[in-house]
C-alpha positions as CSV (number, residue, x, y, z in Angstrom):
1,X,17.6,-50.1,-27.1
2,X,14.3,-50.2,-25.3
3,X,12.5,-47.5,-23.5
4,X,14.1,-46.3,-20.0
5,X,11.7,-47.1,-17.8
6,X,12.0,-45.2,-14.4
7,X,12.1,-47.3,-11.6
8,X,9.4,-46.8,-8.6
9,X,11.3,-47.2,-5.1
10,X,10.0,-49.5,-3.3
11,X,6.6,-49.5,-1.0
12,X,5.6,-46.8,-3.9
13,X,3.6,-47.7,-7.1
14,X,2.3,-45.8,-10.4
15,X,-1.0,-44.7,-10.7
16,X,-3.0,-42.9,-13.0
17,X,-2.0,-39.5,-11.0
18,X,1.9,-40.7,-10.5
19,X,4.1,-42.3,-8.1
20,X,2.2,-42.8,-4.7
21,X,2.3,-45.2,-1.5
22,X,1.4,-48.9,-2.1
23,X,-0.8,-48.2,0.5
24,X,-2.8,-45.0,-1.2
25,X,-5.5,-45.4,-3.6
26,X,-6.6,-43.4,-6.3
27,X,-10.4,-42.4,-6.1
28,X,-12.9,-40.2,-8.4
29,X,-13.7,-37.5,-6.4
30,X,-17.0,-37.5,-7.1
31,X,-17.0,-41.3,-5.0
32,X,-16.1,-39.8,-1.9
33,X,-17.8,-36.3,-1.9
34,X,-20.9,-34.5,-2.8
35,X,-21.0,-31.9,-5.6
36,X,-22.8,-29.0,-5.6
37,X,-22.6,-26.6,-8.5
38,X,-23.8,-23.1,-7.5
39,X,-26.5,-21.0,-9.3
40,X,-26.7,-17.3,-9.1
41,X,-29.8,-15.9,-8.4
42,X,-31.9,-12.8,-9.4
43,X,-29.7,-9.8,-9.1
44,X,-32.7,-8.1,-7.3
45,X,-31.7,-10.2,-4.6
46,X,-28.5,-9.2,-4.0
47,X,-27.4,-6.4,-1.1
48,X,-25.2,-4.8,1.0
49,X,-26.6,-4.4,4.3
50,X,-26.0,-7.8,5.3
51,X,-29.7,-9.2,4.6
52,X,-30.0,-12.7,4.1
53,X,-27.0,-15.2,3.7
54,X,-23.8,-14.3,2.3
55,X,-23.2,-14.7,-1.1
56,X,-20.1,-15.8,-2.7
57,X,-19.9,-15.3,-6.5
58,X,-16.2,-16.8,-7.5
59,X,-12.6,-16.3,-6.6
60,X,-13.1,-12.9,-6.0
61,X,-13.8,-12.8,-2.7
62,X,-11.6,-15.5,-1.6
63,X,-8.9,-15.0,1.4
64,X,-6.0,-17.7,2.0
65,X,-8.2,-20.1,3.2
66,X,-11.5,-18.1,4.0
67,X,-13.8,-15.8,1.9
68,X,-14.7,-12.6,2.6
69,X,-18.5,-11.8,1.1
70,X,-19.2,-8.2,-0.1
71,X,-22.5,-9.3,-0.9
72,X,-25.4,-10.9,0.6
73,X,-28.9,-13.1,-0.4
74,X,-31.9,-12.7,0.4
75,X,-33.5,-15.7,-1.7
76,X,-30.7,-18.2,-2.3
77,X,-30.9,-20.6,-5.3
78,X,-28.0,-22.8,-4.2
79,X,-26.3,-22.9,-0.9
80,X,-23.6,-24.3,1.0
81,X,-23.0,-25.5,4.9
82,X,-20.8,-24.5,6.8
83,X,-17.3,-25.5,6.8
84,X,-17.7,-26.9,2.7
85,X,-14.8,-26.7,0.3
86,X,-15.5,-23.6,-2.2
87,X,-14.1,-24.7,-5.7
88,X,-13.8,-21.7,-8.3
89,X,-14.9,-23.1,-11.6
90,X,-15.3,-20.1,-13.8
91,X,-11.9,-18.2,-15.1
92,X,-9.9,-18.8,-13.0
93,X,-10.5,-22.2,-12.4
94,X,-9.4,-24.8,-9.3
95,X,-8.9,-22.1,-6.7
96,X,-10.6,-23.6,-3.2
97,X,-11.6,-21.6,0.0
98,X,-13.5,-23.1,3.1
99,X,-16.6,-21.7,3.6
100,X,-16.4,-20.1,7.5
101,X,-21.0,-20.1,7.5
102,X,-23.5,-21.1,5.5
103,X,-23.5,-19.6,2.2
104,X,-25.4,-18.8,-0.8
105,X,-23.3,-19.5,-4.2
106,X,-23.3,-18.3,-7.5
107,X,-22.3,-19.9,-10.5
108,X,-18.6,-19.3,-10.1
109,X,-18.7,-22.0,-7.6
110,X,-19.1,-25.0,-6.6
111,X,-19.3,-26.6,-2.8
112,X,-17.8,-29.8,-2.0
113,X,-18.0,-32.1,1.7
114,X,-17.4,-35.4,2.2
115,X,-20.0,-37.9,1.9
116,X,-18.1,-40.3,3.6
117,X,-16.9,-38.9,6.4
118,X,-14.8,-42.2,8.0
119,X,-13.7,-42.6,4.7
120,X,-12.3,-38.4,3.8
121,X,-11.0,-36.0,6.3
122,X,-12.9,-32.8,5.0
123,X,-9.3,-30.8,6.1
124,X,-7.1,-33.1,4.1
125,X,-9.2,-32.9,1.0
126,X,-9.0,-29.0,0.8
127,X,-5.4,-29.6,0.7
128,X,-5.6,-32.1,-1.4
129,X,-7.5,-30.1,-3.9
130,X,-5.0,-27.0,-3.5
131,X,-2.6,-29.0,-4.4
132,X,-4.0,-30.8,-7.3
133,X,-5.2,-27.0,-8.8
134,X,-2.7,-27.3,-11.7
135,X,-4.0,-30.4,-12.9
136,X,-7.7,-29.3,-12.4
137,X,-6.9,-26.3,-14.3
138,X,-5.5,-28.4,-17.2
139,X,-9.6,-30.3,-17.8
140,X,-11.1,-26.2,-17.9
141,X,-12.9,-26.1,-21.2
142,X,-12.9,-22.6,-23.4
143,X,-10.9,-20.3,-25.0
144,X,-11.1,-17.0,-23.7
145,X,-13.0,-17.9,-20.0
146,X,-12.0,-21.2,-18.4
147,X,-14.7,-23.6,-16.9
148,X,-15.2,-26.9,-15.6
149,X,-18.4,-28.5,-15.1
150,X,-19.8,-31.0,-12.6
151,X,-18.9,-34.1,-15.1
152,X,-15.2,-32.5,-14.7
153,X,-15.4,-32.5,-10.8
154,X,-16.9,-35.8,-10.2
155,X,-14.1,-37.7,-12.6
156,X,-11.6,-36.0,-11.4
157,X,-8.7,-38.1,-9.8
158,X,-7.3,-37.7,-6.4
159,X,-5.0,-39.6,-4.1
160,X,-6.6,-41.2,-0.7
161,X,-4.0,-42.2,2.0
162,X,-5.6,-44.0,4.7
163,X,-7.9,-41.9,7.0
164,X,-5.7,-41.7,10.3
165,X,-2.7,-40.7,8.0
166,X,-5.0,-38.4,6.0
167,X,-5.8,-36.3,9.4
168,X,-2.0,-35.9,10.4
169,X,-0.9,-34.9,6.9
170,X,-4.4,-32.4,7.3
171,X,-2.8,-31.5,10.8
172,X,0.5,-30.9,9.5
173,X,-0.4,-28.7,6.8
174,X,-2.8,-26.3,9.3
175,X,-0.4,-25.7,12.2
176,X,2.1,-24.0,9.4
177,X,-1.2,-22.5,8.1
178,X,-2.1,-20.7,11.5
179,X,1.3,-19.3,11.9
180,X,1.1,-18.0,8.2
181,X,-1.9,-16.2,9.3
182,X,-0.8,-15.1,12.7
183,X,1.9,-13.4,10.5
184,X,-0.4,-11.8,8.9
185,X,-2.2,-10.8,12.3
186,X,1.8,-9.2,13.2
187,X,2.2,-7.7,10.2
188,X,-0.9,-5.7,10.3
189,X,-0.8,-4.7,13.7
190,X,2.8,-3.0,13.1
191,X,1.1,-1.7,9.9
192,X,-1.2,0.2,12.2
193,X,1.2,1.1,14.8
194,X,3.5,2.7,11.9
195,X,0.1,4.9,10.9
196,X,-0.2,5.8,14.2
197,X,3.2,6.6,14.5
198,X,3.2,8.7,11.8
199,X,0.3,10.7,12.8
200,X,1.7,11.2,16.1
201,X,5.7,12.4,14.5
202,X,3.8,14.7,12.1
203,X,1.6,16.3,15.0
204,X,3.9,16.6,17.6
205,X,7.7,15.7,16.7
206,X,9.8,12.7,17.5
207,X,8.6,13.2,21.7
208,X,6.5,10.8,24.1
209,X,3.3,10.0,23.8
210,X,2.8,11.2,28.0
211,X,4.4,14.2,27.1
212,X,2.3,16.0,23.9
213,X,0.7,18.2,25.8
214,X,4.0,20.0,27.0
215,X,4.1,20.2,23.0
216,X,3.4,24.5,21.8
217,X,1.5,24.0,18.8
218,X,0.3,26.4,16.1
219,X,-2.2,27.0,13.4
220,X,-0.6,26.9,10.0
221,X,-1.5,26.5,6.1
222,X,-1.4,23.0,6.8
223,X,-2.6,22.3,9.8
224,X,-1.5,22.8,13.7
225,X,2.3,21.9,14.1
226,X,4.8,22.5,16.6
227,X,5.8,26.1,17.3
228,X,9.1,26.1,16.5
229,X,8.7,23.9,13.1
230,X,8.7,26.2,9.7
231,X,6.1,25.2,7.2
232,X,7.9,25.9,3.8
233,X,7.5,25.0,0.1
234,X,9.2,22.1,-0.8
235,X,11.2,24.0,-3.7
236,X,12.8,26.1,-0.7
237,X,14.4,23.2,0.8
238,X,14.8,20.8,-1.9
239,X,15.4,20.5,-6.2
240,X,14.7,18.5,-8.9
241,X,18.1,16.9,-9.8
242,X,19.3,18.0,-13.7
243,X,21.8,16.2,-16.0
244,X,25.0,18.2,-16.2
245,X,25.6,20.3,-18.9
246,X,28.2,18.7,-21.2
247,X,28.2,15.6,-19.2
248,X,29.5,11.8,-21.5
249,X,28.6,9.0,-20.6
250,X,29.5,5.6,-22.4
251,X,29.0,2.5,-21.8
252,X,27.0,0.1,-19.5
253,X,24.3,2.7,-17.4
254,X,22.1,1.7,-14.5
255,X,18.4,2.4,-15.8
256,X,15.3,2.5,-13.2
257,X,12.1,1.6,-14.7
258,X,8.6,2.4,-12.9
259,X,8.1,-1.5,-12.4
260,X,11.2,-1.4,-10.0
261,X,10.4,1.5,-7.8
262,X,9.0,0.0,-4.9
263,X,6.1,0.7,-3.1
264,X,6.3,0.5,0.8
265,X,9.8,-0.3,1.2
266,X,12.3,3.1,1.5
267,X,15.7,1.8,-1.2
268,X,15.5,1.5,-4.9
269,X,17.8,-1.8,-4.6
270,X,16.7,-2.7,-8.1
271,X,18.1,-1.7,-11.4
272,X,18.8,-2.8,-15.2
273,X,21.6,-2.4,-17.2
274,X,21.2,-0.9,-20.5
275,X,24.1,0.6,-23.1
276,X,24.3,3.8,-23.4
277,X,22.9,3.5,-27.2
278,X,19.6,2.4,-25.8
279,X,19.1,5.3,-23.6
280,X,17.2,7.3,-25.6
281,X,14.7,8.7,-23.6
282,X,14.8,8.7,-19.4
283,X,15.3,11.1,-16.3
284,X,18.9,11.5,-14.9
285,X,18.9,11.0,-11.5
286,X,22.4,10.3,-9.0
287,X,22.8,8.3,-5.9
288,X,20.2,9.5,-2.4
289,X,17.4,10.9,-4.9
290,X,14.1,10.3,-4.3
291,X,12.1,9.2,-7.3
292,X,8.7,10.6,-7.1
293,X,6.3,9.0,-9.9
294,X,4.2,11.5,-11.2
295,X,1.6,9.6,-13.4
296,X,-1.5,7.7,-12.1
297,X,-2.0,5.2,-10.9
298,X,1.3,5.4,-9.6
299,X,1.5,8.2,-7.5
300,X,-1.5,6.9,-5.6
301,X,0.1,3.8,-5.8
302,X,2.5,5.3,-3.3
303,X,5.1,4.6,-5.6
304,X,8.7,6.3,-4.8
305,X,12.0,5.3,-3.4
306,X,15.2,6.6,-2.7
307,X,18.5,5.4,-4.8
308,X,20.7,3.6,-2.8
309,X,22.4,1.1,-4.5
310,X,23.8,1.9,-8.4
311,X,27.2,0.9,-9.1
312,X,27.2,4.5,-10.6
313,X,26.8,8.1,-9.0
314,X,24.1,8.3,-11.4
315,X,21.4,6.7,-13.3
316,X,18.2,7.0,-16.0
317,X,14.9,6.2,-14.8
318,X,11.8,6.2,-16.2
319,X,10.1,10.2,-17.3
320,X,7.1,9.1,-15.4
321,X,9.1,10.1,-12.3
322,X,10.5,12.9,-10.5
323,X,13.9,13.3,-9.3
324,X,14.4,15.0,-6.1
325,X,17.5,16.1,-4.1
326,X,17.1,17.3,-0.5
327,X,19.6,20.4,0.1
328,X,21.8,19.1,3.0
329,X,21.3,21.3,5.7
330,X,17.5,22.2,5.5
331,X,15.9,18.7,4.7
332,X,16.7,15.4,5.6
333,X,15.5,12.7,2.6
334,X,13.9,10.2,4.7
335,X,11.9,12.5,6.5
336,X,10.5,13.6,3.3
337,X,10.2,10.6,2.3
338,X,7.8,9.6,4.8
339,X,5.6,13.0,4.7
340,X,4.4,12.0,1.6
341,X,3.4,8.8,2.6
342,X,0.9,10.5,4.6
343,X,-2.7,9.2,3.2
344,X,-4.1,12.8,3.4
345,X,-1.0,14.3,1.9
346,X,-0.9,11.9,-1.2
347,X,-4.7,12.3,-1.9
348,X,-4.0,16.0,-1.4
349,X,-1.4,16.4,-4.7
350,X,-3.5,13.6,-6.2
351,X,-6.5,16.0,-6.3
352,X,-4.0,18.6,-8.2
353,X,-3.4,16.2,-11.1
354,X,-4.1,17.6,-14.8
355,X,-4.4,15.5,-18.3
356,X,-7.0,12.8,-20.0
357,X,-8.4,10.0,-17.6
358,X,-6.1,7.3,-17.5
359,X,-3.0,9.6,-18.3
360,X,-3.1,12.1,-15.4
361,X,0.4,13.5,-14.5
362,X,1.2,15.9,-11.2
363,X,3.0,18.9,-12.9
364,X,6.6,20.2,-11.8
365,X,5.0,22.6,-10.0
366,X,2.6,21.3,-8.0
367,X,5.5,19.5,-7.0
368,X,7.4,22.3,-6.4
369,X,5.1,24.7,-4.4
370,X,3.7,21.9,-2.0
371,X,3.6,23.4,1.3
372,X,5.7,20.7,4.0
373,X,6.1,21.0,7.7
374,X,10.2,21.2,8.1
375,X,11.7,20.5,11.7
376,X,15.1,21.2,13.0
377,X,17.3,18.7,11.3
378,X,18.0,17.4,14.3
379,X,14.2,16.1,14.8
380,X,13.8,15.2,10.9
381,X,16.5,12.1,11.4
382,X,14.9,11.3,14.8
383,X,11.6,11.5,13.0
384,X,12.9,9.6,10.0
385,X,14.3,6.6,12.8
386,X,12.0,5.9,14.2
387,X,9.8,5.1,11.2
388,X,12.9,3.0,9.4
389,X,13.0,0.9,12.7
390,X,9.2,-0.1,12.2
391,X,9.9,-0.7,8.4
392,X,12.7,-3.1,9.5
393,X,10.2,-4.6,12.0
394,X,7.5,-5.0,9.1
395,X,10.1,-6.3,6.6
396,X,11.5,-9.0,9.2
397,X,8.0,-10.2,9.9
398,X,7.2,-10.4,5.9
399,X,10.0,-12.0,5.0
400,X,9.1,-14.5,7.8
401,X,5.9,-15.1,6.6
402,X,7.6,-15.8,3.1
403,X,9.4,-18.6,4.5
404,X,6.4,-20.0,6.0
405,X,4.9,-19.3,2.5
406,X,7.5,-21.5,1.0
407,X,7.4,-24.4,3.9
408,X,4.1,-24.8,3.6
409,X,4.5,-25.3,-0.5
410,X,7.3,-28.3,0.2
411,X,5.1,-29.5,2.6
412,X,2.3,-30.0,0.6
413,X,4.3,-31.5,-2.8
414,X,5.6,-33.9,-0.1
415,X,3.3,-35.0,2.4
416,X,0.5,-35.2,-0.9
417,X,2.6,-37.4,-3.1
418,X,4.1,-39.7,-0.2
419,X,7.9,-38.7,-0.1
420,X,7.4,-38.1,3.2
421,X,4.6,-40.4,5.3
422,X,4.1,-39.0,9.1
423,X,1.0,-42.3,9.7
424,X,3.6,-43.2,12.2
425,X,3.4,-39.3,14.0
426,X,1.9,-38.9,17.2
427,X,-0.6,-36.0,17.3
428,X,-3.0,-36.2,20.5
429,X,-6.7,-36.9,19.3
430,X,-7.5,-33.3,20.6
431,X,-5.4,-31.6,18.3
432,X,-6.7,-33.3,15.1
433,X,-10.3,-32.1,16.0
434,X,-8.7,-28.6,16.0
């Protein structure tokens, strides 16, 4: 039998670069655009203080579609214009950015724009080059740090739909772009607003904000709280859970390691399952602990969690934590949990670490002897609900950016290789220009 050949649907045709439109063409890149590699200069010229023009030196200081220099140039060897594709070329390679201002580049980059500019929409071929990073990767030269050079760039291959189509599919792809990034814009507002939040529960308790000064405060070991709050060690109102004596287990056992406590996010949802026979070394911990890592960088990491969801009453996690178990009627987990996501109280035990550099460990008792500030119960759920609430507001707007995130991926495999054409959408000549 003869080779299968696969058939190509009609009003499609295969090119160098695969199935496309029978009315696309296939161009060298270096036909339609202007290649500029970019040259680092003397390092003397470099600085902080925002003195010359900014100066981008690879991926590094790239964003989701804009860099953000750290560094700036007072005597440029190469630079770009404004509004140029930025095109990592040194490890990693293919990576693009738009440049938001003129810029000075180093040799990390390149700068592409369109030299014909009724023939390329400048929009269209940064998505055209984001989505063609894979196979711009594949032409990177040397072993341990990829490259490409400007030989690489002007050969390489890309699709060119016809210019009117090219600015809708451009259009297309930005709108879902902007809202990715006003997602962003939510996400860190409530990010702040939980801070401030926090700062505010802490202080003053779970009251309003135009009512703080009805608030009796005091001067304690930790600061001014309210008057009727204790400030106790944290061994007083809480332990560090233990395997019981004489206890078997057997079988199938839920095990925690460090890469599955979460950071951010309150419930250790995550676990593997290992046989008992495996479980030679770990922490016992049951159901509503809080695992505390104890090792850098983790701690400062803000790594911790609280078990919620072992088919078990207990588990083994990794030694690098601590297990902690809130007694019932003097501390409510969640309200501990959130204390020591305080900034200034995590740097505070992370100054009391001991060990080599690299391997620093909290002890047991620094642990155990950390003064905390401890409301009525009462207050420490109020206290804790009204931070879960902003959690669920934070996770709700992530996980609506990640279906953005994953839109705007099937948008670009399709619009980019043709399956689906929108030359026939109507977009108002104002929004194009946008």
């Amino acid at each position: 039998m003869g080779k299968e050949v696969n058939e190509v649907k009609e009003g499609y045709k295969e090119t160098e670069i695969g199935v496309l439109p029978e009315d696309w063409d296939v161009v060298r890149l270096g036909a339609i655009a202007k290649i500029n590699m970019g040259q680092s200069p003397p390092s003397e010229t470099y600085n902080t203080e925002g003195i010359g023009l900014p100066f981008l030196q690879g991926k590094a200081e790239f964003g989701e579609v804009y860099p953000k220099p750290v560094k700036w140039c007072s005597k440029p060897f190469k630079t770009c214009d404004k509004l140029s594709i930025l095109v990592s070329v040194r490890a990693p390679v293919g990576d693009v950015n738009i440049a938001p201002f003129k810029c000075c580049i180093g040799r990390g980059l390149a700068s592409i724009s369109p030299s014909l500019k009724k023939l390329i929409d400048a929009l269209f071929l940064f998505y055209e080059l984001r989505f063609t990073k894979s196979r711009l990767q594949e032409q990177g030269s040397g072993t341990t740090f990829q490259s490409i050079n400007r030989n690489v760039l002007e050969t390489f291959l890309i699709s060119l739909p016809p210019f009117s189509e090219q600015r809708k599919i451009a259009h297309v792809l930005s709108t879902i772009q902007r809202a990715i990034e006003l997602q962003d814009k939510v996400i860190a507002a409530t990010r702040e607003l939980k801070k401030s939040l926090m700062r505010h529960l802490f202080t003053y308790g779970p009251v309003p904000v135009d009512q703080v000064d009805r608030v009796p405060l005091k001067e304690t070991e930790i600061g001014m709280v309210p008057e009727h709050w204790e400030v106790v060690r944290l061994r007083e109102v809480a332990d560090f859970t233990k395997k019981p004596r004489g206890l078997n287990y057997s079988g199938n056992i839920p095990f925690i390691p460090m890469e599955l406590i979460p950071i951010g996010r309150v419930n250790i949802q995550k676990y593997i399952i290992k046989p008992s026979s495996e479980i030679s070394s770990g922490v016992y911990c049951e159901q509503g602990d809080l695992l505390l890592a104890k090792i850098t960088p983790s701690f400062e990491n803000y790594k911790q969690g609280i078990i919620s969801q072992i088919p078990k009453p207990f588990a083994f996690a990794t030694t690098e934590v601590y297990p902690i178990k809130a007694r019932k009627d003097f501390l409510e987990i969640l309200y501990l949990f959130y204390y020591l996501l305080i900034p200034q109280v995590r740097q505070d035990i992370a100054g009391k670490m001991e060990g080599t550099t690299g391997r620093q460990r909290i002890s047991k008792s620094v642990i155990q002897n950390y003064l905390i500030p401890i409301p009525p119960l009462s207050e420490q759920r109020q206290i804790a609900r009204f931070l879960i609430t902003v959690d669920k507001k934070i996770e709700a707007e992530e996980y609506r950016k990640s279906t953005l995130q994953s839109l705007f991926q099937t948008m670009l495999h399709l619009l980019m290789t043709g399956k689906v054409r929108v030359k026939d959408l109507e977009v108002k000549e104002d929004a194009l220009r946008q």
